[in-house]
MIMIKOL-272439 format. One line per 3 residues: their letters; for each residue y, z, x of N, C-alpha, C, O, CB. Coordinates in Angstrom, 3 decimals. Glycine has a CB too. Example, Ala and Ser with C-alpha at 12.3 -4.5 7.8 and 13.67 -1.06 7.14 Angstrom:
<nodes>
AS> -5.690,7.800,13.190,-4.500,7.800,12.300,-3.300,7.800,13.200,-3.319,8.465,14.236,-4.473,9.046,11.308 ~ -2.250,7.080,12.850,-1.060,7.140,13.670,0.030,7.870,12.900,1.138,8.039,13.409,-0.598,5.725,14.084
</nodes>
This chain:
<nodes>
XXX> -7.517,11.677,-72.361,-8.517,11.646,-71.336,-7.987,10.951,-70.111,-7.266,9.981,-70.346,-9.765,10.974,-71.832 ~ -8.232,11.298,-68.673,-8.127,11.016,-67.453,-8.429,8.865,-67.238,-7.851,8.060,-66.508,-9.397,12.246,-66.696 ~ -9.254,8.730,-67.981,-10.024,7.308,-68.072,-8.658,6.264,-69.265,-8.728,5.035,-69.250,-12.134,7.672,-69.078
XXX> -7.894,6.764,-69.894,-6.790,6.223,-71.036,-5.771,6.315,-70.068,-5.075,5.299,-70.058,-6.470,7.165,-72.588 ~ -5.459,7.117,-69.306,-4.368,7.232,-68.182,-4.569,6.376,-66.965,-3.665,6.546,-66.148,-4.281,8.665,-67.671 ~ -5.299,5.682,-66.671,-5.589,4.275,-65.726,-6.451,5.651,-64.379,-6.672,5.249,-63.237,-3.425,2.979,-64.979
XXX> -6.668,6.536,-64.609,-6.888,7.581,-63.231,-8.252,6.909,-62.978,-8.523,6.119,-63.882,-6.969,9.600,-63.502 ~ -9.186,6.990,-62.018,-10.525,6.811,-62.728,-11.021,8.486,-62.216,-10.593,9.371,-61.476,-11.657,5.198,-62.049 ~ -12.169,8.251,-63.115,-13.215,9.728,-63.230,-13.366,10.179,-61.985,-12.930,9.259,-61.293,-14.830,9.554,-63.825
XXX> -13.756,11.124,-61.207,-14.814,11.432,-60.692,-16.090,10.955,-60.960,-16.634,10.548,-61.987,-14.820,12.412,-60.778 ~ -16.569,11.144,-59.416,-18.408,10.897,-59.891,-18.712,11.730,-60.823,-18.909,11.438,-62.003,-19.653,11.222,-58.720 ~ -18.784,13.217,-60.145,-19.700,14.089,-60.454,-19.055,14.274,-61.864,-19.927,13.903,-62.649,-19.886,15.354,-59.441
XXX> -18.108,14.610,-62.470,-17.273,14.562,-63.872,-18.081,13.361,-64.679,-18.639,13.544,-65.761,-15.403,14.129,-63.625 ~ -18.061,12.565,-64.228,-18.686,10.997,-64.953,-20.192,11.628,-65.343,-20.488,11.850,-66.518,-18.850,9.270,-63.546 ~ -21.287,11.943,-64.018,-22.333,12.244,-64.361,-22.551,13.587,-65.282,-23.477,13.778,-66.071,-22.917,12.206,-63.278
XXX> -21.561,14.386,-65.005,-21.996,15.651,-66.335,-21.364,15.038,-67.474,-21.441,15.846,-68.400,-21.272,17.480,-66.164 ~ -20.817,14.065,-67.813,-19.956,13.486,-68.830,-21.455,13.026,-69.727,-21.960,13.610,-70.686,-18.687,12.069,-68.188 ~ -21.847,11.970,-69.131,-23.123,11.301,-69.401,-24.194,12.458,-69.279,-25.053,12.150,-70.106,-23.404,10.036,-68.342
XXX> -24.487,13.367,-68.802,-25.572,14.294,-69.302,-25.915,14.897,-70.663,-26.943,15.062,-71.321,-25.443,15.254,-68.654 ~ -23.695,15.338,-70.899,-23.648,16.294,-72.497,-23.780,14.914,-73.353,-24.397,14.965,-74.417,-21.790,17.437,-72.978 ~ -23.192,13.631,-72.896,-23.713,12.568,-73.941,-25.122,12.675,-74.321,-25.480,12.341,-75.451,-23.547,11.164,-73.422
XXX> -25.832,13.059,-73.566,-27.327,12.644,-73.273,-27.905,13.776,-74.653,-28.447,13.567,-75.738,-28.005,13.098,-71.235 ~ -27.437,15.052,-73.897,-28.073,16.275,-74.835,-27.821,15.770,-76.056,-28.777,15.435,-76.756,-27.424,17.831,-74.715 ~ -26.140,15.589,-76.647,-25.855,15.438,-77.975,-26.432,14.184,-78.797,-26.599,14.150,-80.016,-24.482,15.447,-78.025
XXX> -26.633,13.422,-78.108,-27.537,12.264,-78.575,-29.065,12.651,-79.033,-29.534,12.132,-80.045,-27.638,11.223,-77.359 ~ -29.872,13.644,-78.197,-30.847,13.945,-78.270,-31.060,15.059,-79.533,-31.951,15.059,-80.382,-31.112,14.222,-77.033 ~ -30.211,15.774,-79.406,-30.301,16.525,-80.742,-29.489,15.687,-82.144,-29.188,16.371,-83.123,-29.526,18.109,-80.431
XXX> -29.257,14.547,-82.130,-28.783,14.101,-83.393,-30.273,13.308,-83.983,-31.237,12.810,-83.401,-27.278,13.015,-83.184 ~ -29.941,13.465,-85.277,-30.871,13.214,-86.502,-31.584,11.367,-86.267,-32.757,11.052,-86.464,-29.662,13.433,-88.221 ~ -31.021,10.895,-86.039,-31.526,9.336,-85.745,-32.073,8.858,-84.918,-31.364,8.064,-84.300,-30.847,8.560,-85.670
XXX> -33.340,8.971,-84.462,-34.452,8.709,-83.630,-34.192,7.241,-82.924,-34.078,7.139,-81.702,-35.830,8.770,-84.529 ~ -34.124,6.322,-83.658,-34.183,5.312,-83.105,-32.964,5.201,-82.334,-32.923,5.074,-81.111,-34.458,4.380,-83.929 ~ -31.766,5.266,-83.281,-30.358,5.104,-81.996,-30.109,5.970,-81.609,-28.971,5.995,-81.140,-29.007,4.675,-82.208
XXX> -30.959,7.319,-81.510,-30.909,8.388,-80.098,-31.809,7.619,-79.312,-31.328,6.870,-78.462,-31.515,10.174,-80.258 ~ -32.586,7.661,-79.407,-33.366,6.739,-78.002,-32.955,5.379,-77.471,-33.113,4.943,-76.330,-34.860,6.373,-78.331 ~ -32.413,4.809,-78.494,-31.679,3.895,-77.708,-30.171,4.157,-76.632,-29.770,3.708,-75.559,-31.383,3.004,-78.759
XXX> -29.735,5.052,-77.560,-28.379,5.842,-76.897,-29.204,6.546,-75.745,-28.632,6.450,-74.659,-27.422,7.139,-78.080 ~ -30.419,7.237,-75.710,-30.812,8.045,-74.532,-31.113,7.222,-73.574,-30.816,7.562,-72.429,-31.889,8.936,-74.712 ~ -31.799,5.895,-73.809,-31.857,5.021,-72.715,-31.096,4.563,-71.989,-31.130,4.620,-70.760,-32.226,4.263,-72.889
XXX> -29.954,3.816,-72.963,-28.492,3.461,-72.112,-28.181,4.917,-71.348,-28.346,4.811,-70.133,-26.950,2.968,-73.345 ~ -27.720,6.408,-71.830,-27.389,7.151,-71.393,-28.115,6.911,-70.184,-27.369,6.840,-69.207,-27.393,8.121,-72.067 ~ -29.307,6.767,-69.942,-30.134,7.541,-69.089,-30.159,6.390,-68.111,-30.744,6.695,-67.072,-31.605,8.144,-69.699
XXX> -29.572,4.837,-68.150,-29.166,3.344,-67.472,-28.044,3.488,-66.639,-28.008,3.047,-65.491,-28.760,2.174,-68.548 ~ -26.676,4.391,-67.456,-25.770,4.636,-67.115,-25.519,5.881,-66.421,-24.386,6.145,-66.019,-25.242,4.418,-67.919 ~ -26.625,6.765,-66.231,-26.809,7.908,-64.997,-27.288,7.255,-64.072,-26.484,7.043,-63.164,-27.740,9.155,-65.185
XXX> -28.278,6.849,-63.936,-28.573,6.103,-63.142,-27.791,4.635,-62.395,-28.376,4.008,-61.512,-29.518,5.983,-63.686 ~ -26.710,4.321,-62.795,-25.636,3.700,-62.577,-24.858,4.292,-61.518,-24.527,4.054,-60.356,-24.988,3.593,-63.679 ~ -24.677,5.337,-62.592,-23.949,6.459,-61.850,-24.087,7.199,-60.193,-23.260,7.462,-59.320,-24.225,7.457,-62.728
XXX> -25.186,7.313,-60.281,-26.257,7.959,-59.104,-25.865,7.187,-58.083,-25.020,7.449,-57.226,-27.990,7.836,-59.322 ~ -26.631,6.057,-58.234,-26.574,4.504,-57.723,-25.238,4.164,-56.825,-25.185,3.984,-55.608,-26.552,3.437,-59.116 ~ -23.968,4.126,-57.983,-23.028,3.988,-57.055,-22.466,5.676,-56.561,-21.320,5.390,-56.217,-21.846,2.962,-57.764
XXX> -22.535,6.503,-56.438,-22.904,7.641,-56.213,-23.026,8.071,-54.461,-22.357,8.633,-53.593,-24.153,7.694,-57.022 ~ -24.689,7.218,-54.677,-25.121,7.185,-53.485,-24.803,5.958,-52.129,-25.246,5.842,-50.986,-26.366,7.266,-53.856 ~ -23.973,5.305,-52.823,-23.135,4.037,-52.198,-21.451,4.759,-51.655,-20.784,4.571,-50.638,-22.906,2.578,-53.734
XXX> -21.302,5.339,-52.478,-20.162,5.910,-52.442,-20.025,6.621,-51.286,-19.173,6.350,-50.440,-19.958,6.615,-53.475 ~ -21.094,7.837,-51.165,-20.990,9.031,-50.180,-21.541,8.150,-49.091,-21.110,8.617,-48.037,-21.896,10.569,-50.539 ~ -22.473,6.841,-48.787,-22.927,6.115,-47.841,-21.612,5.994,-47.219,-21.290,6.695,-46.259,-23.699,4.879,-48.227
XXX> -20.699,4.951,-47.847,-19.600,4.671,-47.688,-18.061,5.582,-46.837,-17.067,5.320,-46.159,-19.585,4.423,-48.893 ~ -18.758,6.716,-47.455,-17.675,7.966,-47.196,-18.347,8.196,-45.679,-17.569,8.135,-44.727,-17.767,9.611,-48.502 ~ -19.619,8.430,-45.447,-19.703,9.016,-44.392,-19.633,7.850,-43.132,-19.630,8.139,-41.935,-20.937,9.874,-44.508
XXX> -19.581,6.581,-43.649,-19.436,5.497,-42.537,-17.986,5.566,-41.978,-17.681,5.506,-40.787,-19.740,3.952,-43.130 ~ -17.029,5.721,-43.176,-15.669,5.861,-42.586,-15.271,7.215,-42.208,-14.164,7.345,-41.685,-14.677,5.372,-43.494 ~ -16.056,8.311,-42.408,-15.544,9.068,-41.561,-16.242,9.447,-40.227,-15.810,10.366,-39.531,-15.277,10.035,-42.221
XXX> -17.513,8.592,-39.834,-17.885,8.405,-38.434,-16.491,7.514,-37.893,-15.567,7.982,-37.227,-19.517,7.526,-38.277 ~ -16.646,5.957,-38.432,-15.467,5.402,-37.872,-13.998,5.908,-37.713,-13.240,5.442,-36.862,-15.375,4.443,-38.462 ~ -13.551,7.173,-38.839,-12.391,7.773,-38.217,-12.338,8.797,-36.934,-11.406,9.019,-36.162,-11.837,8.409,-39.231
XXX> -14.001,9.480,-36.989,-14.104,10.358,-35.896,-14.066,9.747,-34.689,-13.648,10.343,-33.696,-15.191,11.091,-35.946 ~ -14.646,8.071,-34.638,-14.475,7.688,-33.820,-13.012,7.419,-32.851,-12.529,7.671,-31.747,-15.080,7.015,-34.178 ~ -12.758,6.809,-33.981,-11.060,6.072,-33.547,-10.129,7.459,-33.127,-9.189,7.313,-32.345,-10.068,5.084,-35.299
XXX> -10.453,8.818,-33.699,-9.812,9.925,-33.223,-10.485,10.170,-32.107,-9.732,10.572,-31.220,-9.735,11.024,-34.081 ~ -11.823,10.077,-31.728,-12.508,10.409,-29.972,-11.706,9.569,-29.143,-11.410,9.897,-27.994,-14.350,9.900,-29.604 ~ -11.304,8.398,-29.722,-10.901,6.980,-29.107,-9.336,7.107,-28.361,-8.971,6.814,-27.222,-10.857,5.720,-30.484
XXX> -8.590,7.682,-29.547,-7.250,8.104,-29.349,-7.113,9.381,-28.406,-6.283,9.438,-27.499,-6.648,8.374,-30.708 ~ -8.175,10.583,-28.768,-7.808,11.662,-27.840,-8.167,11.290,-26.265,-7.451,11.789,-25.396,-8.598,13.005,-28.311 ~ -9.298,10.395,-25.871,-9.645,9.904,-24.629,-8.242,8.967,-23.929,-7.761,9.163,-22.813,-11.078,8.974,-24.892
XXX> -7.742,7.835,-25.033,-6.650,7.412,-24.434,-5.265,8.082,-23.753,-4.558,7.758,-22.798,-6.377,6.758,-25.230 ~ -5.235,9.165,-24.715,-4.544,10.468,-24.550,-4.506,11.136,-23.025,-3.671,11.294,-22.134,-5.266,11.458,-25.521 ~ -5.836,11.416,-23.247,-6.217,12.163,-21.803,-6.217,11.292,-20.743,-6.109,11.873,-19.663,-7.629,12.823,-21.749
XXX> -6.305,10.038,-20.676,-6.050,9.272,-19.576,-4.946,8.875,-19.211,-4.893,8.470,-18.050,-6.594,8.399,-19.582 ~ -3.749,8.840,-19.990,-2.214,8.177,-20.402,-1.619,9.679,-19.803,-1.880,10.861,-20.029,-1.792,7.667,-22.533 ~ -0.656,8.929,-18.899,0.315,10.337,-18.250,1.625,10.361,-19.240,2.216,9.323,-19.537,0.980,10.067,-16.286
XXX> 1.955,11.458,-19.644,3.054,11.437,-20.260,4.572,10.926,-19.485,4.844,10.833,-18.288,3.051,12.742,-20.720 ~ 5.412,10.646,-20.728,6.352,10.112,-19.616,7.433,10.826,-18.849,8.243,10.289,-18.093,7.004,9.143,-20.126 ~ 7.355,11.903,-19.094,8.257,12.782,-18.180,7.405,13.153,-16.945,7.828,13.600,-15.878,8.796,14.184,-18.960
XXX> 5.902,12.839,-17.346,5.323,13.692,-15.499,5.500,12.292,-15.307,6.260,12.094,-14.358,3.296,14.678,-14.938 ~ 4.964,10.915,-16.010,5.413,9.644,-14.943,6.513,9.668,-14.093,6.562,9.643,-12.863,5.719,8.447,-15.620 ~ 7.406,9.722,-14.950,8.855,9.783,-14.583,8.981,10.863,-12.924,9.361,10.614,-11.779,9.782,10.608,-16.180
XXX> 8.578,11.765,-13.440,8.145,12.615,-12.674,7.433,12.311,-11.129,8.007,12.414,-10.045,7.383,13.191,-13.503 ~ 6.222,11.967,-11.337,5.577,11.012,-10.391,6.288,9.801,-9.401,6.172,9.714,-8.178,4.709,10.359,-11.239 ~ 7.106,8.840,-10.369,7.675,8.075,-9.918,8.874,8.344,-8.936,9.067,7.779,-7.859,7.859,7.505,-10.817
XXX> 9.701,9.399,-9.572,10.878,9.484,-8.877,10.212,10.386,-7.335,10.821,10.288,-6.269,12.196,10.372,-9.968 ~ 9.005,11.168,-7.451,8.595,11.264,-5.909,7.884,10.334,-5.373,7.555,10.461,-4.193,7.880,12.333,-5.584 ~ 7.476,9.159,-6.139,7.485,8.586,-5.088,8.201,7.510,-4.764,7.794,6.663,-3.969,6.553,8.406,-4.900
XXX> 9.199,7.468,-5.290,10.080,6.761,-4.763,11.023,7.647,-3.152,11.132,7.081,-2.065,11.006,6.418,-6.177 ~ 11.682,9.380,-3.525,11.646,10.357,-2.505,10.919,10.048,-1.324,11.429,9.890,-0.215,11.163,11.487,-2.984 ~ 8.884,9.911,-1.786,8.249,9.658,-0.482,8.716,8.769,0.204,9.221,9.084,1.282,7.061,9.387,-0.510
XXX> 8.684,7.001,-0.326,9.114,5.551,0.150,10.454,5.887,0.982,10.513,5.252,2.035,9.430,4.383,-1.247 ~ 11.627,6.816,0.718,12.647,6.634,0.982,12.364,7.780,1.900,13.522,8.050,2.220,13.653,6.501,-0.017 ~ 11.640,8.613,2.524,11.456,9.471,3.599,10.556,8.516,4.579,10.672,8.688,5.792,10.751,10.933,3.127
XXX> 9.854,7.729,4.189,8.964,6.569,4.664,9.621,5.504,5.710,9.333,5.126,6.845,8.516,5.761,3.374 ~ 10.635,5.212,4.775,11.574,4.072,5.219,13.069,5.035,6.407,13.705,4.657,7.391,12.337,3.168,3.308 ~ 13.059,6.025,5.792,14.040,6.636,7.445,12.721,7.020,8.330,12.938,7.210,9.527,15.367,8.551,7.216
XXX> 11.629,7.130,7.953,11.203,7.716,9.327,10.754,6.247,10.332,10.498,6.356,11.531,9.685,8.953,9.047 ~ 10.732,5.269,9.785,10.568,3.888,10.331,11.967,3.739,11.109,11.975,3.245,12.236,10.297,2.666,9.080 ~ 12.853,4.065,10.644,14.424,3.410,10.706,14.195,4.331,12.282,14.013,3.951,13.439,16.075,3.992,9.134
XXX> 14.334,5.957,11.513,14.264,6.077,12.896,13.622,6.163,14.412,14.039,6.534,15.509,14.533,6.555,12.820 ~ 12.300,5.586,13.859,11.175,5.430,14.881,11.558,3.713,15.686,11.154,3.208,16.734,9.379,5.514,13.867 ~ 12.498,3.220,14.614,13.097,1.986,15.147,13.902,1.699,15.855,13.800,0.882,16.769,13.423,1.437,14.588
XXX> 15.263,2.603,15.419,16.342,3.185,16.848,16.174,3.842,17.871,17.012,3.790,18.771,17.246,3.944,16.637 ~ 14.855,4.746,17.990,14.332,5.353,18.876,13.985,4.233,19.983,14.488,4.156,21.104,13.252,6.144,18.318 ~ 13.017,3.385,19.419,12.675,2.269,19.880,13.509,1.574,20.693,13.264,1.102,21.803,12.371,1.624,19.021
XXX> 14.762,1.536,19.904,15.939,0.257,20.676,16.654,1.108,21.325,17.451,0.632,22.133,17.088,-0.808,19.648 ~ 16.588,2.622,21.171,17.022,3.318,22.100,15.997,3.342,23.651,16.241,3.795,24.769,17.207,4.649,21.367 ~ 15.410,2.997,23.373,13.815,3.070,24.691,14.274,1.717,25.189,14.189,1.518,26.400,11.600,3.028,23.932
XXX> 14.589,1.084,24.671,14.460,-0.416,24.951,15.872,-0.632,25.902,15.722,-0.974,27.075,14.420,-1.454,23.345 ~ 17.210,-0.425,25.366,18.573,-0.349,25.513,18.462,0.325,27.113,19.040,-0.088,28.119,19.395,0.611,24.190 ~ 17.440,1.599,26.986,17.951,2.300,28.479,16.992,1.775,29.212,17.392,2.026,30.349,18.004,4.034,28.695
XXX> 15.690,1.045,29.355,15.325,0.428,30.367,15.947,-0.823,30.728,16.059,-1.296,31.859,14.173,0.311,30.257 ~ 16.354,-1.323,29.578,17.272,-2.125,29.844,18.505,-2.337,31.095,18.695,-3.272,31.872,17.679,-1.989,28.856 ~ 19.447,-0.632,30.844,20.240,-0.860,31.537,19.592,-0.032,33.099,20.158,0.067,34.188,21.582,-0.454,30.790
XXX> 18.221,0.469,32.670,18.068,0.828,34.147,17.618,-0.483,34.990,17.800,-0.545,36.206,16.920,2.052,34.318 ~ 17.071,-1.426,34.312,16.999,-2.933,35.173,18.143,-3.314,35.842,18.395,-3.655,36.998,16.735,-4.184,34.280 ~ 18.997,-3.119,34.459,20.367,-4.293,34.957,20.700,-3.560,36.396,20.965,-4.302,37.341,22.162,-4.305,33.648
XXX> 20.696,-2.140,36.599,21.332,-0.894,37.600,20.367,-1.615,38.280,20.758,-2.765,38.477,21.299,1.019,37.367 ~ 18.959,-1.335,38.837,18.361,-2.145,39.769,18.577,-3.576,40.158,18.834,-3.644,41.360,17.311,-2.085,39.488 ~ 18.566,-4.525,39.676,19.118,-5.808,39.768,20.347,-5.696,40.403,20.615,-6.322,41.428,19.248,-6.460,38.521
XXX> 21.116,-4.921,39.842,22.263,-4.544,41.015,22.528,-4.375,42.358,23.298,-4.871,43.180,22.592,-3.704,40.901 ~ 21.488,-3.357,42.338,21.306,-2.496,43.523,20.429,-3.625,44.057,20.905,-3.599,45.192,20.629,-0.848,43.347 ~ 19.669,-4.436,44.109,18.722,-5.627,45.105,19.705,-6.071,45.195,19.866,-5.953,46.409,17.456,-6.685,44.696
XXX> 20.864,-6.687,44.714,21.944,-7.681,44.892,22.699,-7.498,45.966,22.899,-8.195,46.961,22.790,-7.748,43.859 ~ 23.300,-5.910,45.443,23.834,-5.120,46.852,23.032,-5.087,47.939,23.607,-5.232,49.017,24.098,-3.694,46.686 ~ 21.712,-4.917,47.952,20.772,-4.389,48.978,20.668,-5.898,49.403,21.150,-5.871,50.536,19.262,-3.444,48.473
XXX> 20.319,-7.181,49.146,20.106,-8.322,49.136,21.520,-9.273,50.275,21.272,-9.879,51.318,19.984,-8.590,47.456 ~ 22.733,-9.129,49.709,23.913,-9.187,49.922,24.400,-8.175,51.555,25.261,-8.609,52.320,24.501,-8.705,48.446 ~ 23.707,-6.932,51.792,23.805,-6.398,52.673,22.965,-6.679,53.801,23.272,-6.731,54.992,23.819,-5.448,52.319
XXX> 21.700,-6.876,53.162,20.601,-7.638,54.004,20.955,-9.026,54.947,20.687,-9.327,56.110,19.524,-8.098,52.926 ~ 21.704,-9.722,53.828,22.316,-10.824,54.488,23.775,-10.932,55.067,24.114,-11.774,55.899,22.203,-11.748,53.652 ~ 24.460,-10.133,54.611,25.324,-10.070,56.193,24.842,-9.500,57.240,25.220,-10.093,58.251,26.562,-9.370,56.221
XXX> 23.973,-8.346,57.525,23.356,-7.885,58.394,22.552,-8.879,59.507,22.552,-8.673,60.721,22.637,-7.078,57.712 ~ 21.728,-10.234,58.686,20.871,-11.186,59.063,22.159,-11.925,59.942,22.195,-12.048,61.166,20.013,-12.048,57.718 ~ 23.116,-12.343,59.041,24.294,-13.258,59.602,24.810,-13.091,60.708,25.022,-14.020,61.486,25.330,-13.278,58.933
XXX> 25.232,-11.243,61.062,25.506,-11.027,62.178,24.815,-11.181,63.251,25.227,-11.671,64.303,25.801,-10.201,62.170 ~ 23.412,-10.645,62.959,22.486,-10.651,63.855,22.138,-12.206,64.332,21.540,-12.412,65.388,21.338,-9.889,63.267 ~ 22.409,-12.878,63.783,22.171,-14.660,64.094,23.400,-14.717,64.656,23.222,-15.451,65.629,21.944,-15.941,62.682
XXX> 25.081,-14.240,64.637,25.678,-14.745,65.184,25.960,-13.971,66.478,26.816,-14.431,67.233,26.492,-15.090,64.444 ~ 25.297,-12.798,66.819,25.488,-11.970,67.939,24.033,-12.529,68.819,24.187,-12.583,70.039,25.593,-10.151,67.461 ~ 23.098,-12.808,68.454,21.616,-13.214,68.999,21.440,-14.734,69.093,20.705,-15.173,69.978,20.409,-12.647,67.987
XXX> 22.098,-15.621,68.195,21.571,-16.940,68.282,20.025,-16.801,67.954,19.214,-17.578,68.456,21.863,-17.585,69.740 ~ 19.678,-15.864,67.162,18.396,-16.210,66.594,18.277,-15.953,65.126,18.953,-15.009,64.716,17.350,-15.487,67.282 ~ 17.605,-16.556,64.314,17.480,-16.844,62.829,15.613,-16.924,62.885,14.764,-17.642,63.413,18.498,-18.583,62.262
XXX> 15.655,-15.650,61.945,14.262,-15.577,61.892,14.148,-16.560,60.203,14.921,-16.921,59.316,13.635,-13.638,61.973 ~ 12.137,-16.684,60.641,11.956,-17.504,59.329,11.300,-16.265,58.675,10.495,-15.608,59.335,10.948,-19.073,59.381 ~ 11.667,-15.855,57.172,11.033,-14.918,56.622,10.095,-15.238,55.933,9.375,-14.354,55.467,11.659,-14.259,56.052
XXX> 9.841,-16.587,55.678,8.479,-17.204,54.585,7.207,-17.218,55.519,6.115,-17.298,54.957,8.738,-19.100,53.905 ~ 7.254,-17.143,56.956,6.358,-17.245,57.543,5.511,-16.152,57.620,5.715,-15.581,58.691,6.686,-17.645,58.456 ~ 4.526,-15.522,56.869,3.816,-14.412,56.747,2.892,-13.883,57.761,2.670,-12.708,58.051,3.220,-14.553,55.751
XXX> 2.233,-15.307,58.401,1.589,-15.133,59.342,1.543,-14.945,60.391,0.511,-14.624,60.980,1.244,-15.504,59.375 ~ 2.702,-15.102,60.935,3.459,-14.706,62.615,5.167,-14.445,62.303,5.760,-14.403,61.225,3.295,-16.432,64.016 ~ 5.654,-14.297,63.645,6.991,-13.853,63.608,7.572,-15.372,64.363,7.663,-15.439,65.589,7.274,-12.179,64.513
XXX> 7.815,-16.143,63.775,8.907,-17.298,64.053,10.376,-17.090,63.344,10.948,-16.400,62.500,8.291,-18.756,63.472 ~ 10.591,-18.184,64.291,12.253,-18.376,63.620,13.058,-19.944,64.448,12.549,-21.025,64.744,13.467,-16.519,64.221 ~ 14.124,-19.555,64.569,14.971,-20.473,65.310,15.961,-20.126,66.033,16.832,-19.352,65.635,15.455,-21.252,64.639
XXX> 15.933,-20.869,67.637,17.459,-20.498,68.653,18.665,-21.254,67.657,18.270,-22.305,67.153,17.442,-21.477,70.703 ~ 20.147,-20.831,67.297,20.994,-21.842,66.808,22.238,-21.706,67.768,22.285,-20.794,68.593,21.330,-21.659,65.211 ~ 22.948,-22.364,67.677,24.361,-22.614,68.357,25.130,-21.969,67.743,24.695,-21.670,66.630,24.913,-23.916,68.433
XXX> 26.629,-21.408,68.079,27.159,-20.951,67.261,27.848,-21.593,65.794,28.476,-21.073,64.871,27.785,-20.470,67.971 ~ 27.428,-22.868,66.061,27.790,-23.446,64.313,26.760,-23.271,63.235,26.800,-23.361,62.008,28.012,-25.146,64.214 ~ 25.833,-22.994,64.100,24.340,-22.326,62.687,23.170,-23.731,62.933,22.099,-23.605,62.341,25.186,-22.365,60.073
XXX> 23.348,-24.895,63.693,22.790,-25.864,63.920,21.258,-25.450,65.069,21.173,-25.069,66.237,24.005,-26.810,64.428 ~ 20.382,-25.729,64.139,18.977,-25.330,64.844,18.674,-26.187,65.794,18.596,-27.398,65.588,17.771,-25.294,63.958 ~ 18.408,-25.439,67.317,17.958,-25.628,68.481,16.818,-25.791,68.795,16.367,-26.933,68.711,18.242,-24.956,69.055
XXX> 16.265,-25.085,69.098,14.733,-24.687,69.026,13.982,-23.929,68.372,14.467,-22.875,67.962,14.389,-24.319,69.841 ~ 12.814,-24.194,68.133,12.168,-22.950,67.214,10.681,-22.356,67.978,9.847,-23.049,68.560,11.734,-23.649,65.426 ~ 10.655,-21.014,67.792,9.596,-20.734,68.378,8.933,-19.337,66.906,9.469,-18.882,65.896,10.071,-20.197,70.261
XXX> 7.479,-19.108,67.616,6.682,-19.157,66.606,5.597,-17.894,68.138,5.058,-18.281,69.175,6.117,-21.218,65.820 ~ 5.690,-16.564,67.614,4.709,-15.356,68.136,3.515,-14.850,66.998,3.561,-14.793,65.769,5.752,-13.928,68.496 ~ 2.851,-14.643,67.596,1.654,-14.092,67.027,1.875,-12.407,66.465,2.638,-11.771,67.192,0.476,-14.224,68.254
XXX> 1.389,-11.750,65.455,1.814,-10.750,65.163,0.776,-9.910,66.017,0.995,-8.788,65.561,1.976,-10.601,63.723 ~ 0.047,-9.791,66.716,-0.608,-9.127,67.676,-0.019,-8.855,68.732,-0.545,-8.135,69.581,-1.555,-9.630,67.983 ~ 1.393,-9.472,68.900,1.878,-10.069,70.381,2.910,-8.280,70.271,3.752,-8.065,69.398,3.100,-12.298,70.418
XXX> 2.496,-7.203,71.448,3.324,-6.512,71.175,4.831,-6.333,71.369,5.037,-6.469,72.575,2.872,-5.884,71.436 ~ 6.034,-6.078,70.692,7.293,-6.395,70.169,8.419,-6.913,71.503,9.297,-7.771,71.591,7.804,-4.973,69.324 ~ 7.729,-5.678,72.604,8.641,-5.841,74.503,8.453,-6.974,74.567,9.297,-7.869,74.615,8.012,-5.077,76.166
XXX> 7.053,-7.077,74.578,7.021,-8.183,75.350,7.437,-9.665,74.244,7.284,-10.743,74.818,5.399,-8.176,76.091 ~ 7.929,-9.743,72.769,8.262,-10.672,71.985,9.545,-11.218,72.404,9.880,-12.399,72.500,8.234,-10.236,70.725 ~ 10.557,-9.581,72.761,11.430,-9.474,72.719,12.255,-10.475,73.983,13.157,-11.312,73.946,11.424,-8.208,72.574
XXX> 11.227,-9.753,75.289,11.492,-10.478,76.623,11.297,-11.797,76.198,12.340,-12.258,75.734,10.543,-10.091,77.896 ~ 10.239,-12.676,76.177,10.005,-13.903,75.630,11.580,-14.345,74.604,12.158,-15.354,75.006,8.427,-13.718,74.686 ~ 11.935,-13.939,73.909,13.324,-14.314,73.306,14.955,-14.346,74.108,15.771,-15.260,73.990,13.418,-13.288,72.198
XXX> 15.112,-13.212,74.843,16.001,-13.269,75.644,15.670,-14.146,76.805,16.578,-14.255,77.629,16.313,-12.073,75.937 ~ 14.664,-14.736,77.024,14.526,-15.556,78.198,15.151,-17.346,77.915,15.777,-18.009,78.742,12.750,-15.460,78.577 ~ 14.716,-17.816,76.423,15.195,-18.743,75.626,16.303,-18.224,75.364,16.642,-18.807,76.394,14.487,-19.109,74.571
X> 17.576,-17.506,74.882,18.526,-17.235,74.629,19.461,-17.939,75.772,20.684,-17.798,75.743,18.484,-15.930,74.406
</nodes>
């Protein structure tokens, strides 16, 4: 028997086991220890039943909790990227970052390229005032050393200046109104000269 071999029974095997006990008890000749045998029989179906109905309780709790833990796993599943599309994913965007980072680079040399040529178009102007500045003032120099006159250029509000000698040593200074028209500034200067 299955029960001498350490296996254990089945339920349902156990309960028809204990039923044909039941019948053969009932049809044997000895009233009293058939009914006592039918009672136990009928203690030990009911045993049976009992854990039976514990059993399949049991069964169907763990296989909610496995259906669960499998809803549980297929959801983790479906949310979890595999690792070749990660991989996948990652290496574009790393591609993007590194199309990201030249288009900065070169929105940056562009930049110092913008920067570099106003640069040297200053320095070219700064030049050119220097020259223009430098020409201005030999022009002034001559004109002071052919005129003996040295205008003042800070004076905004009229046209002054100064008579000088030919060593550059200030003489006199005189001081016209800018209303004063230029002939007649002019006469007024050659008369002091």
């Amino acid at each position: 028997m299955e029960a001498d071999t350490g296996n254990p029974l089945a339920v349902d095997e156990a309960i028809s086991f204990v039923r044909d006990l039941e019948g053969v008890l009932r049809a044997s000749n000895d009233g009293d220890a058939s009914a006592h045998t039918g009672a136990g029989a009928r203690m030990l179906l009911s045993a049976c039943r009992s854990d039976s109905d514990d059993l399949e309780l049991q069964i169907r709790e763990y296989q909610e909790k496995i259906r669960s833990c499998k809803e549980k796993i297929d959801k983790a599943k479906a949310e979890t990227i595999p690792d070749d599309e990660l991989n996948a994913l990652q290496n574009k965007m790393e591609e993007k970052l590194q199309e990201e980072k030249q288009l900065l680079l070169r929105d940056e040399i562009d930049n110092i390229d913008r920067q570099r040529a106003s640069i040297e178009e200053r320095r070219d102007a700064i030049k050119k005032q220097k020259k223009d500045l430098q020409k201005a003032e030999r022009i002034i120099s001559m004109c002071v050393s052919v005129t003996n006159i040295m205008p003042n250029f800070e004076d905004q509000d009229q046209i002054s200046g100064y008579i000088v000698d030919k060593s550059g040593k200030k003489i006199e200074k005189f001081e016209f109104e800018k209303t004063m028209p230029p002939a007649e500034i002019c006469d007024r200067l050659w008369k002091k000269i």
